[in-house]
N, C-alpha and C positions, 0 to 999 in steps of 0.2 A: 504494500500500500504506500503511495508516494505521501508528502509532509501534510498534513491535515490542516486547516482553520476552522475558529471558530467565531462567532459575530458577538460577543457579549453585550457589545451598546443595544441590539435590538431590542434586547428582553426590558428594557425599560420602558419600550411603548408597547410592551403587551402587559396582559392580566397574569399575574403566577398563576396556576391552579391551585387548588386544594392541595395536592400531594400528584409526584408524578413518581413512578415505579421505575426500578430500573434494575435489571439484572446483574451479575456479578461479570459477567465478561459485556456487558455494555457499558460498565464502572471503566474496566478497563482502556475500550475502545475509548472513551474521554479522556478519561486521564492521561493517555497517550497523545493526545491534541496538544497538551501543551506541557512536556516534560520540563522539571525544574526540584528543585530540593523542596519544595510544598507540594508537590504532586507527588512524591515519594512518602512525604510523611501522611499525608491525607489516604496514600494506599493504605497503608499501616492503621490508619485508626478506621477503617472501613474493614480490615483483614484480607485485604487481595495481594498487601505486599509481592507473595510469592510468584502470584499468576502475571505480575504490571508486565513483565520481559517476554510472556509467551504468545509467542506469533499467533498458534493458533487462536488460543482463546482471544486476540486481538483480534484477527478474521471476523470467527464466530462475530462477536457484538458487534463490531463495524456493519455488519451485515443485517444483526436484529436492528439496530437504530434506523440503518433505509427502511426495513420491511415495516416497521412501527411511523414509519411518518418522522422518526426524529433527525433526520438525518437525510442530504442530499448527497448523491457524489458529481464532482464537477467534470469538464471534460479530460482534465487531463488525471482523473484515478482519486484528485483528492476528498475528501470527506470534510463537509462543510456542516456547521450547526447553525443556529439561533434561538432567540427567545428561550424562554423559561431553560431550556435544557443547555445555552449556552451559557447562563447565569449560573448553573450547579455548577456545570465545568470549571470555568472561569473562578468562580469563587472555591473551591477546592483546588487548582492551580496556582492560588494565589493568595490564602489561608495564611495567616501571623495565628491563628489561637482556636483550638480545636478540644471542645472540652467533654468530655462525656461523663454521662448521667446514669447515675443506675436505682432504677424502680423496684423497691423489694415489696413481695409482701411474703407471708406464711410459706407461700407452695411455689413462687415466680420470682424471677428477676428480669426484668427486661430491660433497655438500655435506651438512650436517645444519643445521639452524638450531634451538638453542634459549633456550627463552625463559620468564625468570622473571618472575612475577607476584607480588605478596602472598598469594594463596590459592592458588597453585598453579603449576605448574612442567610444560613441557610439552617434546619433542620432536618438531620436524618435518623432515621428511626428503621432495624433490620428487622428482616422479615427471613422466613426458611429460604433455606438454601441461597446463603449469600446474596440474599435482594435486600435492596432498599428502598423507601421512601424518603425522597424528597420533596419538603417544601420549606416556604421562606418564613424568617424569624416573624415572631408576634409583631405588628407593627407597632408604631407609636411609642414604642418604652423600648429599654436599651437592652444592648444584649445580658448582662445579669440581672436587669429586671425579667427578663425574658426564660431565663435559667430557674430563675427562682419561682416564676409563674408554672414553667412545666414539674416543679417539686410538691410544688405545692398542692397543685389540684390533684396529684398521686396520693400527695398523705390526706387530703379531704377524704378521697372518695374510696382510701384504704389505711381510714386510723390508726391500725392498728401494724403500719407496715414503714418502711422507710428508705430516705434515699439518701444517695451520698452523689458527690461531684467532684470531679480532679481533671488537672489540666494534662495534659497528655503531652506537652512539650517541656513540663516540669520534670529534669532527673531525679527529683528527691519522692514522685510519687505521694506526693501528699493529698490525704484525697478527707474533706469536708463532710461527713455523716451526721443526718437531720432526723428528727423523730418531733413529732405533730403531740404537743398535748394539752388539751381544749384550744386554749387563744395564745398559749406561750408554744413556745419551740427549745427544742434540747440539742446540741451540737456537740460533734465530739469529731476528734481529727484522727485518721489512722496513717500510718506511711510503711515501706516496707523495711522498717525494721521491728526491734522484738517490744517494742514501747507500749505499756497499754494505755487503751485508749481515756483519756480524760474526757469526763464530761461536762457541758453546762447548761446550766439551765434556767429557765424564766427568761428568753430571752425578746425579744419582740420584732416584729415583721422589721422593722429601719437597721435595727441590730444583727440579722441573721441574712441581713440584704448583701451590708457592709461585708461580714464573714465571705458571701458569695463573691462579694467582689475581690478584697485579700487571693482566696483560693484560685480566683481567675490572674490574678496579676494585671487588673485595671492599670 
């Protein structure tokens, strides 16, 4: 496949949708559009790291993105995007801060990962077999108002369960652990060494914001 582009200015005169799906070797096929040391690390917090180098699997997705509409090829072989699917790209190509979120309760853990760019701000959320959804940050509030909105309405609508958040560009692993109790919040930090975990408590929504910000490195 000859050198790809992609159009990221477009997707500012379109509507994002709701969530757009994307399979694990069409992650690829993108992230190959615009190779760079953020498009390496964005492999990695997606989990394709191993697959970014394989031709095939780069085929393969090149191929599902024409078949699906996301994707044109030009005349001479290259593979052209826009709109909403060039704004994932784009902002995954060109990612400063990649945070992931993990949703506990009783029996589940599920994760969200997002991730800010210069132009634009994205959420991704996995789904079986190496898929993801994306869509774009909450609007109107900032990205750890944003962080702390997806925490939040986890531990509303699962009392009794909890989440934590850490930056993925951070070596020390430091990772922000939340637990909901009536109107106060309890925070406790774990990292990977043998430390336990300290907690605190009675803490309030402006206070447990700030915390999110620290852990993101505003």
């Amino acid at each position: 496949m000859t050198q790809t582009r992609t159009g990221p200015g477009d997707a500012a005169q379109q509507a994002f949708p709701d969530a757009i799906g994307f399979g694990f070797a069409e992650l690829v096929a993108l992230l190959n559009l615009a190779p760079s040391e953020a498009t390496t690390r964005s492999a990695a917090a997606l989990r394709i790291e191993n697959e970014l180098h394989d031709d095939k699997i780069l085929f393969a997705g090149a191929s599902s993105l024409v078949a699906r509409g996301f994707a044109t090829v030009g005349a001479g072989g290259e593979l052209s995007i826009s709109g909403p699917v060039a704004a994932v790209t784009h902002a995954l190509s060109t990612a400063t801060r990649r945070m992931q979120i993990d949703l506990l309760t009783a029996d589940s853990v599920d994760n969200v990962i997002t991730v800010d760019a210069p132009e634009y701000a994205i959420v991704l959320q996995p789904r079986a077999y190496l898929t993801w959804f994306a869509m774009a940050q909450k609007p109107g509030i900032s990205a750890a108002e944003g962080n702390f909105w997806i925490m939040r309405k986890h531990l509303q609508d699962n009392p009794d369960g909890g989440a934590s958040i850490k930056r993925l560009e951070d070596p020390s692993a430091a990772q922000l652990l939340l637990k909901l109790a009536g109107n106060s919040w309890t925070i406790g930090y774990n990292t990977s060494g043998p430390e336990d975990i300290t907690e605190i408590s009675g803490l309030s929504d402006a206070e447990v914001l700030e915390k999110i910000r620290q852990i993101r490195q505003d």
